[in-house]
PyMOL Python script that loads the backbone (N, CA, C, O; Angstrom):
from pymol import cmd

cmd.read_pdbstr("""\
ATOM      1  N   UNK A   1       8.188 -21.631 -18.770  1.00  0.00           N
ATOM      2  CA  UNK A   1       7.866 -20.932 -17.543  1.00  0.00           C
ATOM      3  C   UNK A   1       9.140 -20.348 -16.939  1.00  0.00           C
ATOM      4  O   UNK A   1      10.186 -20.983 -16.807  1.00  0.00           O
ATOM      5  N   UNK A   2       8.907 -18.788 -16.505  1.00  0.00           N
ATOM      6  CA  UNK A   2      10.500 -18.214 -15.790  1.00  0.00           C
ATOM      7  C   UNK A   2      10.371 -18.878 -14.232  1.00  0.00           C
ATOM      8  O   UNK A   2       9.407 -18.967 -13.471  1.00  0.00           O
ATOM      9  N   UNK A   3      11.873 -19.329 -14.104  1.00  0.00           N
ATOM     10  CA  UNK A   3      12.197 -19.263 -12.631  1.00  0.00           C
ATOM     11  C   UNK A   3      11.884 -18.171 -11.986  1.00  0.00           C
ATOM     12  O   UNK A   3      11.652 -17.069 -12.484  1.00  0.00           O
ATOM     13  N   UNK A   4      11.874 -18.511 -10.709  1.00  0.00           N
ATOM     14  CA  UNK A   4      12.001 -17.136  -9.783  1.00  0.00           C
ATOM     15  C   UNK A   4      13.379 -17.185  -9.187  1.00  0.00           C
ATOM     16  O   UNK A   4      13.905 -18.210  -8.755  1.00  0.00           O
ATOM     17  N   UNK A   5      14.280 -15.184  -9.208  1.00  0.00           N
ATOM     18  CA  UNK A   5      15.367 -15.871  -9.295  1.00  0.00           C
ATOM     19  C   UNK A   5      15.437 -14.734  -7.686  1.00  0.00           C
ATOM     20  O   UNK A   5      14.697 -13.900  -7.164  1.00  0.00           O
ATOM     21  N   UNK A   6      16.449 -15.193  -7.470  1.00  0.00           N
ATOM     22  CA  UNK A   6      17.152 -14.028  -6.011  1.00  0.00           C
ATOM     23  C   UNK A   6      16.615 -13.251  -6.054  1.00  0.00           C
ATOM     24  O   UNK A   6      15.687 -13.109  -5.259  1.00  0.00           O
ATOM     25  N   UNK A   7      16.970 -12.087  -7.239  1.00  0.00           N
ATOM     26  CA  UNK A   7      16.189 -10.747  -7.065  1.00  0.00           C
ATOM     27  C   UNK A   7      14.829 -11.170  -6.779  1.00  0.00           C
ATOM     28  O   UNK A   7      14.367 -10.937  -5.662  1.00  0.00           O
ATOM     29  N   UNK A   8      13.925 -11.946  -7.928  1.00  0.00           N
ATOM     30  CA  UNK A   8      12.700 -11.779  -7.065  1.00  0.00           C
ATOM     31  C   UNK A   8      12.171 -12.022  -5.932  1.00  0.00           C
ATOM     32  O   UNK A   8      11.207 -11.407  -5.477  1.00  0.00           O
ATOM     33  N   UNK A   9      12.869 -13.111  -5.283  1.00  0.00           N
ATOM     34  CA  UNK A   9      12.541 -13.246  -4.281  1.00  0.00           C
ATOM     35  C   UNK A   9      13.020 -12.240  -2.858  1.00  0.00           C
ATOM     36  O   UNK A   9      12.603 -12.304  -1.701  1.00  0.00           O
ATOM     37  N   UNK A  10      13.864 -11.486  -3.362  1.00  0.00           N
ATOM     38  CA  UNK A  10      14.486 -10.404  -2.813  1.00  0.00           C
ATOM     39  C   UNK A  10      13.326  -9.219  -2.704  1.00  0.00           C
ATOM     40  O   UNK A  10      13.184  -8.403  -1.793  1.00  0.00           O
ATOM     41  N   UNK A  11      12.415  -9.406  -4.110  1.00  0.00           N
ATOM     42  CA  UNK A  11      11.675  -8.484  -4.139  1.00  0.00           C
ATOM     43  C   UNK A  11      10.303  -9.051  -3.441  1.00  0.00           C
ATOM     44  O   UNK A  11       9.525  -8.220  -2.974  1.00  0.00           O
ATOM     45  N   UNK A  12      10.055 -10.147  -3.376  1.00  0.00           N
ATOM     46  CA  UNK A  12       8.449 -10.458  -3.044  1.00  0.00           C
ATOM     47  C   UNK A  12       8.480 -10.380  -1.501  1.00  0.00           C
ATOM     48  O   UNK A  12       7.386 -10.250  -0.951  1.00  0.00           O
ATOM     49  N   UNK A  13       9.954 -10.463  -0.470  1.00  0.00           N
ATOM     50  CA  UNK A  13      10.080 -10.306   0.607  1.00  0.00           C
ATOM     51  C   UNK A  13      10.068  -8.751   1.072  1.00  0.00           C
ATOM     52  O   UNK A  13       9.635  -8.501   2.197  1.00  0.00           O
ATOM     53  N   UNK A  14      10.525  -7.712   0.251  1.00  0.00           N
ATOM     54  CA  UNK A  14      10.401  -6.538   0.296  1.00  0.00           C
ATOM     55  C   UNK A  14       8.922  -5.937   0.326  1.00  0.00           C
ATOM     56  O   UNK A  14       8.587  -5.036   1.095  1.00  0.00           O
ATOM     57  N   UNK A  15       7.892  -6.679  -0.809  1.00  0.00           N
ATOM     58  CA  UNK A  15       6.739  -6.549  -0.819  1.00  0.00           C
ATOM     59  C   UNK A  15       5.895  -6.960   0.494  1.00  0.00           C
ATOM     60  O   UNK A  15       5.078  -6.199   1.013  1.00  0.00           O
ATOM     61  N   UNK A  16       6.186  -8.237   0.962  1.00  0.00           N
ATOM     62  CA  UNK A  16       5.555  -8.927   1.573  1.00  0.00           C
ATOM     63  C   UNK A  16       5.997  -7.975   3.179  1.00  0.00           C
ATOM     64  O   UNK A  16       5.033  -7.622   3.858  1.00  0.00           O
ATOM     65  N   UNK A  17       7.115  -7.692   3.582  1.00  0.00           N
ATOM     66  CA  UNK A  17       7.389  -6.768   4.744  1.00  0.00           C
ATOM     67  C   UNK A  17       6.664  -5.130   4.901  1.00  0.00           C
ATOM     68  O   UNK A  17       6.182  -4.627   5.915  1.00  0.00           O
ATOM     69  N   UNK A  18       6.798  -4.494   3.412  1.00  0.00           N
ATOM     70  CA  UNK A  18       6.500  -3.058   3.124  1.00  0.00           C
ATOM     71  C   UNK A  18       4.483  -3.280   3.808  1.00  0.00           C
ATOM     72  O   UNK A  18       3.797  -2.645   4.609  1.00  0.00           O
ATOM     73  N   UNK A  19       4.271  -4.337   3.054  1.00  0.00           N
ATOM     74  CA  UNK A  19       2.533  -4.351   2.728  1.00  0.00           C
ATOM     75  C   UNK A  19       1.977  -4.556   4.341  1.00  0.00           C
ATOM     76  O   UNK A  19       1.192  -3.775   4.880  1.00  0.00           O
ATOM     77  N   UNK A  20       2.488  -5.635   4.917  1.00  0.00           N
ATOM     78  CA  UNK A  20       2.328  -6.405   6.457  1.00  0.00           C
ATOM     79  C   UNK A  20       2.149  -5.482   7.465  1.00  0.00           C
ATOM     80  O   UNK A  20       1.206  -5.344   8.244  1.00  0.00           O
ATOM     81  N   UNK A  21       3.319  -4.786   7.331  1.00  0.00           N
ATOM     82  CA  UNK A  21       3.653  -3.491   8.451  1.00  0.00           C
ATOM     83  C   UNK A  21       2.714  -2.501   8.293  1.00  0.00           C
ATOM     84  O   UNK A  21       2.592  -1.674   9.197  1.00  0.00           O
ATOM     85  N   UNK A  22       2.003  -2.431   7.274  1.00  0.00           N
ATOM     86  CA  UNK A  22       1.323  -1.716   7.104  1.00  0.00           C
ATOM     87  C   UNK A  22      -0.151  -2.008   7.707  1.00  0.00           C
ATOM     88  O   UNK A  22      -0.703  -1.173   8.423  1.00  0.00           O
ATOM     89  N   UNK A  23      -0.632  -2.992   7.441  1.00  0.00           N
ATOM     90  CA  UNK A  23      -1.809  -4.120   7.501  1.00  0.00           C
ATOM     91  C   UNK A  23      -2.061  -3.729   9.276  1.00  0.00           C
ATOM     92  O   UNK A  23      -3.245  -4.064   9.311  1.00  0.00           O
ATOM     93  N   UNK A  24      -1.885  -3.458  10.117  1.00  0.00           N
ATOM     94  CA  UNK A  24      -2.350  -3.296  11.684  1.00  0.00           C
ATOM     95  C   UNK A  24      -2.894  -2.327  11.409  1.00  0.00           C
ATOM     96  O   UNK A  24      -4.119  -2.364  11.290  1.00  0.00           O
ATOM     97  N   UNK A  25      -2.194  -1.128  11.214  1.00  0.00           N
ATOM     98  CA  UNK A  25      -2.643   0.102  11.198  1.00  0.00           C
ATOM     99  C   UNK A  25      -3.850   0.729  10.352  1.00  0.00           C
ATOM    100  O   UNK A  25      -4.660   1.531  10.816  1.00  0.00           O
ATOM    101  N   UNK A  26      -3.848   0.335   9.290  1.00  0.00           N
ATOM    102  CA  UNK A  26      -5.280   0.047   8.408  1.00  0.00           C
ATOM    103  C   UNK A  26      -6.306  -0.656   8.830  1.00  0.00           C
ATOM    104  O   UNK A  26      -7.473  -0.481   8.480  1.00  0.00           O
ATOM    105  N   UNK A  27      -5.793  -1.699   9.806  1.00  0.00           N
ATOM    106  CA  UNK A  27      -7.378  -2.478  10.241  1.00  0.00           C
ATOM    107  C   UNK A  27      -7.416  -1.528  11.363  1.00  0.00           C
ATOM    108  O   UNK A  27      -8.213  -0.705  10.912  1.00  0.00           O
ATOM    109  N   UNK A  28      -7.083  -1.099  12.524  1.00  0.00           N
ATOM    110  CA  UNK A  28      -7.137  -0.352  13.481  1.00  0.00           C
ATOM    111  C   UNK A  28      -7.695   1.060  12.946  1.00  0.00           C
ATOM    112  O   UNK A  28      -8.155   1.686  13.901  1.00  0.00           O
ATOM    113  N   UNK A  29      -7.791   1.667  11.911  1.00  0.00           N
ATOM    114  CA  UNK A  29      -8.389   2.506  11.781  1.00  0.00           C
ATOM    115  C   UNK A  29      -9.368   2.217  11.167  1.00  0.00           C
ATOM    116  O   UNK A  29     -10.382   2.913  11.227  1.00  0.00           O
ATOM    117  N   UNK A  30      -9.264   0.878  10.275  1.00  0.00           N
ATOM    118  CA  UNK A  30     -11.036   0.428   9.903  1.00  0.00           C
ATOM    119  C   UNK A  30     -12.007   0.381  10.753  1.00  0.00           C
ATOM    120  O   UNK A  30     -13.167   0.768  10.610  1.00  0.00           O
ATOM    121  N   UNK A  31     -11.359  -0.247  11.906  1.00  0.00           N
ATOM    122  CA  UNK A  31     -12.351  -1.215  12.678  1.00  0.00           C
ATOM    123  C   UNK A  31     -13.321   0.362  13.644  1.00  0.00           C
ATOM    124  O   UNK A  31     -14.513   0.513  13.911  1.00  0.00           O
ATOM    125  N   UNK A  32     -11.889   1.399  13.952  1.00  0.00           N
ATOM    126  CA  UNK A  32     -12.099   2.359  14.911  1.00  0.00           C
ATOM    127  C   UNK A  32     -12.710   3.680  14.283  1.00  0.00           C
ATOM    128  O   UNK A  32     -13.045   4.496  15.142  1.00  0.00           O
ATOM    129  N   UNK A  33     -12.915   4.042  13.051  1.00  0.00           N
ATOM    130  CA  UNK A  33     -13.060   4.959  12.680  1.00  0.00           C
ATOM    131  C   UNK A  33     -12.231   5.926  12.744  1.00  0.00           C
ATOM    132  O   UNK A  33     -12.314   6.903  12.000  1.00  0.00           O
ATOM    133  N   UNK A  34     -11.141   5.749  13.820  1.00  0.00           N
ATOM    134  CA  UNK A  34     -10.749   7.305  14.304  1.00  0.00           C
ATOM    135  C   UNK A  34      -9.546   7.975  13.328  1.00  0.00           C
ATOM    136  O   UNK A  34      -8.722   7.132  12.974  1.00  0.00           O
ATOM    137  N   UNK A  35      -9.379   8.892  12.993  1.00  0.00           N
ATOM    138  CA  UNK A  35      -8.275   8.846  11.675  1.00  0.00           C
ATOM    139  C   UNK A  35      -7.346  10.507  12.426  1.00  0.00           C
ATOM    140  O   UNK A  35      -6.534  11.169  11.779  1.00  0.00           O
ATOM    141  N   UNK A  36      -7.782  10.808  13.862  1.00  0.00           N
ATOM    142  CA  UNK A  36      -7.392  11.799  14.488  1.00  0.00           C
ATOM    143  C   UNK A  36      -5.860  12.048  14.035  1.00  0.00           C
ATOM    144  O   UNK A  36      -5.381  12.872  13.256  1.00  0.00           O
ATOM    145  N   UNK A  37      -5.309  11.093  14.764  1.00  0.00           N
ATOM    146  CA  UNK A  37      -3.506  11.064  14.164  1.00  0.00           C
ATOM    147  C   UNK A  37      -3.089  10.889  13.201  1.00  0.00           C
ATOM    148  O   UNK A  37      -1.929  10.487  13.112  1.00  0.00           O
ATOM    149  N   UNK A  38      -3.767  11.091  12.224  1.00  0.00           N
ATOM    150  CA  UNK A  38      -3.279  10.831  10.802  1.00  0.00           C
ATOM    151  C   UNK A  38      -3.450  12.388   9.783  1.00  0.00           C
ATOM    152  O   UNK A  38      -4.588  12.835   9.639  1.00  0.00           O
ATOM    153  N   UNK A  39      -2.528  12.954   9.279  1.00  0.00           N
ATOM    154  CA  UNK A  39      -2.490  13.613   8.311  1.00  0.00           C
ATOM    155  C   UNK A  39      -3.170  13.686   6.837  1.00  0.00           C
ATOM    156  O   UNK A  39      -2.812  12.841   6.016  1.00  0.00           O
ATOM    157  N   UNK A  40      -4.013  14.534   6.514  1.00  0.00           N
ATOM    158  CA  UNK A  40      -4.820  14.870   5.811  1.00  0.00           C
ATOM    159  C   UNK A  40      -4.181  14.195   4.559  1.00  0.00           C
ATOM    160  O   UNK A  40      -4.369  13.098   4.033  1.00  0.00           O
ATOM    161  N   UNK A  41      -2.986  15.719   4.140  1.00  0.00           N
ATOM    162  CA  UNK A  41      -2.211  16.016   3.487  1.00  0.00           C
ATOM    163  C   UNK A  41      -1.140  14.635   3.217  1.00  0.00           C
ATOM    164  O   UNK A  41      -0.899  14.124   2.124  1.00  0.00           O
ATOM    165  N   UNK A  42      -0.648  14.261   4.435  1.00  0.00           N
ATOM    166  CA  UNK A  42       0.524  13.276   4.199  1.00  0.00           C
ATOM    167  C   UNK A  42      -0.438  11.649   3.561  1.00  0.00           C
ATOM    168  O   UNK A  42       0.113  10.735   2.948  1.00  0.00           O
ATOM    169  N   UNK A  43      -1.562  11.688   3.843  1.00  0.00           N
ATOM    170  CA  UNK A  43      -1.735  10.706   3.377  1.00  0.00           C
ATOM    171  C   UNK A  43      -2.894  10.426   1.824  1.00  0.00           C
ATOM    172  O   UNK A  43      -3.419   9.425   1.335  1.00  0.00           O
ATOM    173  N   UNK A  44      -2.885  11.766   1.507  1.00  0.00           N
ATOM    174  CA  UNK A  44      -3.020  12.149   0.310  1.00  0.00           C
ATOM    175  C   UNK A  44      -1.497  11.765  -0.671  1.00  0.00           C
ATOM    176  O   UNK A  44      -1.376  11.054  -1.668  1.00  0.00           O
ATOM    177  N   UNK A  45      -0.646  12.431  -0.029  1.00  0.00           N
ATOM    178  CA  UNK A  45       0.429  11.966  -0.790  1.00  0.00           C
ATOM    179  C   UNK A  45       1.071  10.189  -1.057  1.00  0.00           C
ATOM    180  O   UNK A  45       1.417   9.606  -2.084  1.00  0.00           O
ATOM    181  N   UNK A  46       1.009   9.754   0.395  1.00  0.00           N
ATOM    182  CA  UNK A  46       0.850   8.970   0.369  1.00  0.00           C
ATOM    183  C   UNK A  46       0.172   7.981  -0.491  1.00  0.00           C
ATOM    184  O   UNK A  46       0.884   7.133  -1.029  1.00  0.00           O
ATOM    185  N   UNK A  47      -1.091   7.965  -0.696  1.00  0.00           N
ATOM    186  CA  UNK A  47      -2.303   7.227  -1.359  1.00  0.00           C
ATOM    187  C   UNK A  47      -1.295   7.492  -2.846  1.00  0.00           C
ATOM    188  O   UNK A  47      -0.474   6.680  -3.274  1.00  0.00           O
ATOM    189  N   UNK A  48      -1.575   8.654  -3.375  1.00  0.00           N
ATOM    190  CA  UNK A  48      -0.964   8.983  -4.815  1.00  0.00           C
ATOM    191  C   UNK A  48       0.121   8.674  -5.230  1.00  0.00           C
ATOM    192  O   UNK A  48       0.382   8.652  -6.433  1.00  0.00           O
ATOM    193  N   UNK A  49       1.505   8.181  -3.691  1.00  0.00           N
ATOM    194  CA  UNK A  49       2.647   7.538  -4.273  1.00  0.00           C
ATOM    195  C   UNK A  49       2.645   6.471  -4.475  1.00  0.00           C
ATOM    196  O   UNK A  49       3.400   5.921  -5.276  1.00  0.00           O
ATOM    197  N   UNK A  50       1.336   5.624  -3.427  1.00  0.00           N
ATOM    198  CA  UNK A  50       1.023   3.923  -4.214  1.00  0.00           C
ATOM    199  C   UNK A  50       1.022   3.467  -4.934  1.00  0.00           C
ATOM    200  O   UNK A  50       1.480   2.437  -5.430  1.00  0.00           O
ATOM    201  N   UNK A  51       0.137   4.656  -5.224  1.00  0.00           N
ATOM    202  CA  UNK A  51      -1.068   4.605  -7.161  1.00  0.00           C
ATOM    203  C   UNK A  51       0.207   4.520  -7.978  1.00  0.00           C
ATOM    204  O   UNK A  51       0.312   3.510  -8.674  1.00  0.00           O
ATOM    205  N   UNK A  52       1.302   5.499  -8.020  1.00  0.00           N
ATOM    206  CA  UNK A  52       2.078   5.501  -9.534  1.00  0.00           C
ATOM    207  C   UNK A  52       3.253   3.930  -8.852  1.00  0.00           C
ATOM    208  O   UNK A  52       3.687   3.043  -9.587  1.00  0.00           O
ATOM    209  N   UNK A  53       3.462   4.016  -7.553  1.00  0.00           N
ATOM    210  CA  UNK A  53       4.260   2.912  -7.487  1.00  0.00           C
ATOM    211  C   UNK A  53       3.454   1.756  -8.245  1.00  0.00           C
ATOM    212  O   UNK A  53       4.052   1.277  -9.209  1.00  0.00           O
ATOM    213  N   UNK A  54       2.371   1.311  -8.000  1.00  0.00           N
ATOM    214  CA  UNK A  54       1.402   0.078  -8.407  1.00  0.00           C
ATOM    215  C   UNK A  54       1.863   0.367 -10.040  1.00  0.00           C
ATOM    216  O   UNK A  54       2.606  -0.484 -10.528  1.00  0.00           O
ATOM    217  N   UNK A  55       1.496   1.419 -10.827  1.00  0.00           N
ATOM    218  CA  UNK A  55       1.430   1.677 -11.690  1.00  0.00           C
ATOM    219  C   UNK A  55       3.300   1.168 -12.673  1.00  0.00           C
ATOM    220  O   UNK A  55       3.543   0.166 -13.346  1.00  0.00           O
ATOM    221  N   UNK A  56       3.733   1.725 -12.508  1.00  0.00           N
ATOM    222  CA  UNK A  56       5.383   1.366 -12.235  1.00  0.00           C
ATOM    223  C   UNK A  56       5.257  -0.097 -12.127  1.00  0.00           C
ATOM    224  O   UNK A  56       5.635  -0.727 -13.115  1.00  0.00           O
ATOM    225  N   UNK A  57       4.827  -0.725 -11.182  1.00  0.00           N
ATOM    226  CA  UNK A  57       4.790  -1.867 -10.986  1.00  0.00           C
ATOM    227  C   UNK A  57       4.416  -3.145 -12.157  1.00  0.00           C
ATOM    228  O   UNK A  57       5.012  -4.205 -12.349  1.00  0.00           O
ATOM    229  N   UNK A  58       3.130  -2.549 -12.869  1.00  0.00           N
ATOM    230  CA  UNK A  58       2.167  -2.963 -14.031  1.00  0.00           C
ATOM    231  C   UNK A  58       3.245  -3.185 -14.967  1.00  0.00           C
ATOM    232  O   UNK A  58       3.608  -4.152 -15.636  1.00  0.00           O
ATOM    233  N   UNK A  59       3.772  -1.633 -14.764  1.00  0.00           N
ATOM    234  CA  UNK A  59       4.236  -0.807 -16.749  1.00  0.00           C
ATOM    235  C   UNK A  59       5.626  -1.986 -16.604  1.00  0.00           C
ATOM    236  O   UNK A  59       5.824  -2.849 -17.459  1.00  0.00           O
ATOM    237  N   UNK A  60       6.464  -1.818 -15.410  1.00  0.00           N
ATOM    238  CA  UNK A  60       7.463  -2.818 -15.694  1.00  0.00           C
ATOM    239  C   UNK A  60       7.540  -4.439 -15.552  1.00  0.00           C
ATOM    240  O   UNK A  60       8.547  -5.123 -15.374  1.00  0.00           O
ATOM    241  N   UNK A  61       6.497  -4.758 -15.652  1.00  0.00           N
ATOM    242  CA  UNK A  61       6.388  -5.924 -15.177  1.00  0.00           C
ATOM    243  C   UNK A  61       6.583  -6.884 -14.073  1.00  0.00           C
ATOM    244  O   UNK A  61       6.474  -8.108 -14.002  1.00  0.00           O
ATOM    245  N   UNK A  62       6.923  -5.908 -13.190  1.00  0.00           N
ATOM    246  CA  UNK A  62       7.618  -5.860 -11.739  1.00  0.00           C
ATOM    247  C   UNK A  62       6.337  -6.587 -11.241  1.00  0.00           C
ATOM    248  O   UNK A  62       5.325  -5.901 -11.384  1.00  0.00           O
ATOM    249  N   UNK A  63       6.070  -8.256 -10.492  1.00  0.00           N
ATOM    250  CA  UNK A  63       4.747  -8.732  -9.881  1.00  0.00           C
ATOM    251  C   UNK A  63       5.284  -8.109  -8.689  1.00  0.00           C
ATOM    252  O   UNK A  63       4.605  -7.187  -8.238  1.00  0.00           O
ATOM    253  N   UNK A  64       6.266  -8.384  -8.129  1.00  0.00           N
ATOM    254  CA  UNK A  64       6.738  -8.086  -6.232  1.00  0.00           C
ATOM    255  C   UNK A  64       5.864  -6.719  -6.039  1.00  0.00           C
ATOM    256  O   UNK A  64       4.927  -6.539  -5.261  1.00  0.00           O
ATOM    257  N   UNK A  65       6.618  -5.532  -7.259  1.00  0.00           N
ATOM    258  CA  UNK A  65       6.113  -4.137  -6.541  1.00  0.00           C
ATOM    259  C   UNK A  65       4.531  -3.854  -6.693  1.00  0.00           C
ATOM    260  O   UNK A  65       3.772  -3.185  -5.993  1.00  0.00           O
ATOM    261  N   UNK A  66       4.265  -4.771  -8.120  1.00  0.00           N
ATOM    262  CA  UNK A  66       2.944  -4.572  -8.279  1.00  0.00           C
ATOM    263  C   UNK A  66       1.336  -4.934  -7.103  1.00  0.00           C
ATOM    264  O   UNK A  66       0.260  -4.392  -6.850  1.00  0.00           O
ATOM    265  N   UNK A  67       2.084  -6.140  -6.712  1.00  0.00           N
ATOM    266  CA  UNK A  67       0.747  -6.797  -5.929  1.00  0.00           C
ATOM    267  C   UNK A  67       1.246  -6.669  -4.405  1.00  0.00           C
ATOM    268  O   UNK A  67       0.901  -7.287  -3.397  1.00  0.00           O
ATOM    269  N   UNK A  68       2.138  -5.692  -4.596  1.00  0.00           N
ATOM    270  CA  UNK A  68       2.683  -4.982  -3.000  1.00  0.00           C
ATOM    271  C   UNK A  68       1.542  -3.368  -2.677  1.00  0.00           C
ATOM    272  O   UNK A  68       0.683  -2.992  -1.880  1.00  0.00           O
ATOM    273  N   UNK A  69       2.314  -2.842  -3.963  1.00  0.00           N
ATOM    274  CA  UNK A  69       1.045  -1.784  -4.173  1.00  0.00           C
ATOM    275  C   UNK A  69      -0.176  -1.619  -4.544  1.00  0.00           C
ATOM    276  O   UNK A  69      -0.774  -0.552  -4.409  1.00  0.00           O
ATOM    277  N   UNK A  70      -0.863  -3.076  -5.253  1.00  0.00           N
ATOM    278  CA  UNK A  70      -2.400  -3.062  -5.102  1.00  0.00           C
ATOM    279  C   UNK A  70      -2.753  -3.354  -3.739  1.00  0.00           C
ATOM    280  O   UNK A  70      -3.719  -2.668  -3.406  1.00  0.00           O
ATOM    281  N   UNK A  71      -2.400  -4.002  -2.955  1.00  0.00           N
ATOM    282  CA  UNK A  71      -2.733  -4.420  -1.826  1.00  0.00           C
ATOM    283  C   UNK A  71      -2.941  -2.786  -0.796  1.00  0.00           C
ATOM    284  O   UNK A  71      -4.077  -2.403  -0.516  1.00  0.00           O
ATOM    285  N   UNK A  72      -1.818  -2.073  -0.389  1.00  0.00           N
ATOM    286  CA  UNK A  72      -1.589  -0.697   0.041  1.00  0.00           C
ATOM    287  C   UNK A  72      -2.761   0.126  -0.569  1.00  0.00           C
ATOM    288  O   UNK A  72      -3.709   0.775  -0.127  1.00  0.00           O
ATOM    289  N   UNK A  73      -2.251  -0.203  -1.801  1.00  0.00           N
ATOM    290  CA  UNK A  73      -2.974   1.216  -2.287  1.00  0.00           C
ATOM    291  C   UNK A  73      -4.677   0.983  -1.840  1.00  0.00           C
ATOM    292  O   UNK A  73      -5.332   1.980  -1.537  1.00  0.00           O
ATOM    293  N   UNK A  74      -5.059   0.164  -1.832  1.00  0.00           N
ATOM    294  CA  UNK A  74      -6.233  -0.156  -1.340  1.00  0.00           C
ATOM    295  C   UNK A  74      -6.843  -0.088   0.281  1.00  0.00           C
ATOM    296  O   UNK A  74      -7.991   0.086   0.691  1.00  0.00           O
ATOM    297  N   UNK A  75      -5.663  -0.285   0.935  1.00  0.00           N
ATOM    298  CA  UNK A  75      -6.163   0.024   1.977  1.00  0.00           C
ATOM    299  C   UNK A  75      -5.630   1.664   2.537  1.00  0.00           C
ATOM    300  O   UNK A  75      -6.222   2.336   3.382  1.00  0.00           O
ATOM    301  N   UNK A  76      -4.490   2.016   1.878  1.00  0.00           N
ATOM    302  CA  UNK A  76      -4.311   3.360   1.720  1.00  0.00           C
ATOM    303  C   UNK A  76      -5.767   3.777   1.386  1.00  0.00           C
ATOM    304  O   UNK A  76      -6.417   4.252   2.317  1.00  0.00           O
ATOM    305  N   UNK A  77      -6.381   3.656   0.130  1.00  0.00           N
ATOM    306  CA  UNK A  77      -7.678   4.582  -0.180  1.00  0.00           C
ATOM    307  C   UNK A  77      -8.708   4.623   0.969  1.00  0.00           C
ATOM    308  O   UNK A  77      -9.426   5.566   1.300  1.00  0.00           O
ATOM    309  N   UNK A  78      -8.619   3.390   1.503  1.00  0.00           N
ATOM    310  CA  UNK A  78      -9.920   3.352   2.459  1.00  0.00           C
ATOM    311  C   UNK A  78      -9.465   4.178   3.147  1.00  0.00           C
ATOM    312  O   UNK A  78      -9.977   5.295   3.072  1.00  0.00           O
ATOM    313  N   UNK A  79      -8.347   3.965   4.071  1.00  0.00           N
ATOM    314  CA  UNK A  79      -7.757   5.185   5.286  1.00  0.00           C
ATOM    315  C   UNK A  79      -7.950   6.671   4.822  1.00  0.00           C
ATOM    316  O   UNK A  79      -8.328   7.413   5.729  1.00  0.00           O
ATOM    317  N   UNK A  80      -7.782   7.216   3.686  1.00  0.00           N
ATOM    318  CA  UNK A  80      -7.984   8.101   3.052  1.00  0.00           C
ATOM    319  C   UNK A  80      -9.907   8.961   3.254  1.00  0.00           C
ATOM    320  O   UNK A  80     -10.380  10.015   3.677  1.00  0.00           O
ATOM    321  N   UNK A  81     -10.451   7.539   2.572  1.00  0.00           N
ATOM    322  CA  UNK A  81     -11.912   7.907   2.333  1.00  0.00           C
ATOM    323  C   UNK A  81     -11.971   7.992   3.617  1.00  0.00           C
ATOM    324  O   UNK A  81     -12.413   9.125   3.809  1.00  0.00           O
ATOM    325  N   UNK A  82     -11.735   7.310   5.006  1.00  0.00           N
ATOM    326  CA  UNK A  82     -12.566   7.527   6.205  1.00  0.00           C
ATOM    327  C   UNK A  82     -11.729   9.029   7.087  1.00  0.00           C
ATOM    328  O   UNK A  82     -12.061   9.430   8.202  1.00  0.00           O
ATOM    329  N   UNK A  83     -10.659   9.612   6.249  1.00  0.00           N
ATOM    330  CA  UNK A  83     -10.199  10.720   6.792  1.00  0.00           C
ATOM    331  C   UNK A  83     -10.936  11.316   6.553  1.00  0.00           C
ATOM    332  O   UNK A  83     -11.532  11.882   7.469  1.00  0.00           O
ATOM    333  N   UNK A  84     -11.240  11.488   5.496  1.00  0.00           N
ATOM    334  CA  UNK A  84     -12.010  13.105   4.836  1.00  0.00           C
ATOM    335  C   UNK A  84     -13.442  12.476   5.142  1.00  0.00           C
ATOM    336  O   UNK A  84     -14.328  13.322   5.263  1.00  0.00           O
ATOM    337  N   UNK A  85     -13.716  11.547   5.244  1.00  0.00           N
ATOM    338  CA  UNK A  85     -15.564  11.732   5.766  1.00  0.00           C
ATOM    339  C   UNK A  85     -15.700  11.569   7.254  1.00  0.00           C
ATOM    340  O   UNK A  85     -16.760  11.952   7.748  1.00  0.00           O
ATOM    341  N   UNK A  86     -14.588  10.951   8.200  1.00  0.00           N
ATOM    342  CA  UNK A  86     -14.865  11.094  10.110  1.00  0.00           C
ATOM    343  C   UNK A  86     -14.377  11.955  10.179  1.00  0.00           C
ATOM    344  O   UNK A  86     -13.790  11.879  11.258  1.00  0.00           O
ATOM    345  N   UNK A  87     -14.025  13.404   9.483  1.00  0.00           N
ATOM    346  CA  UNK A  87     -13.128  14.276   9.964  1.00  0.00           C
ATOM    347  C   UNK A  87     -13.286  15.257  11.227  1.00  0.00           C
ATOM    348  O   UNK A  87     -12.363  16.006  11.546  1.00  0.00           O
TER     349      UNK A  87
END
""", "prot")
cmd.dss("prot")
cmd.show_as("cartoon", "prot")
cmd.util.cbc("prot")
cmd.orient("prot")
């Protein structure tokens, strides 16, 4: 079994801060529907830089970036889907 060494834990704290900070703002637009202040466009890009980060994440075996960006990217999509359908 591998240790977990500095870096990773360097990295699962990076994950664990990036994903968190994120986590208000996704339930606040779950809960509210309202997606007014949010960019169409920017969070199109957004959503799609998750996806290849997650992806990146997989291909290198990276768990920190990986289950940083399944988490996002998921609630990225939802924020996404309720832009383009409360628009």
């Amino acid at each position: 079994m591998k240790s977990i060494s500095y870096i990773d834990i360097i990295g699962y704290l990076a994950a664990f801060g990036t994903t968190v900070s994120f986590l208000p703002q996704a339930i606040k637009t779950i809960q509210t529907k309202n997606t007014s202040g949010i960019s169409l466009y920017m969070y199109a890009l957004f959503t799609a830089g998750t996806f290849f980060w997650l992806m990146y994440g997989v291909l290198s075996h990276s768990l920190p970036v990986a289950v940083a960006n399944v988490i996002t990217f998921i609630f990225a999509s939802i924020i996404l889907v309720y832009k383009i359908r409360y628009k």
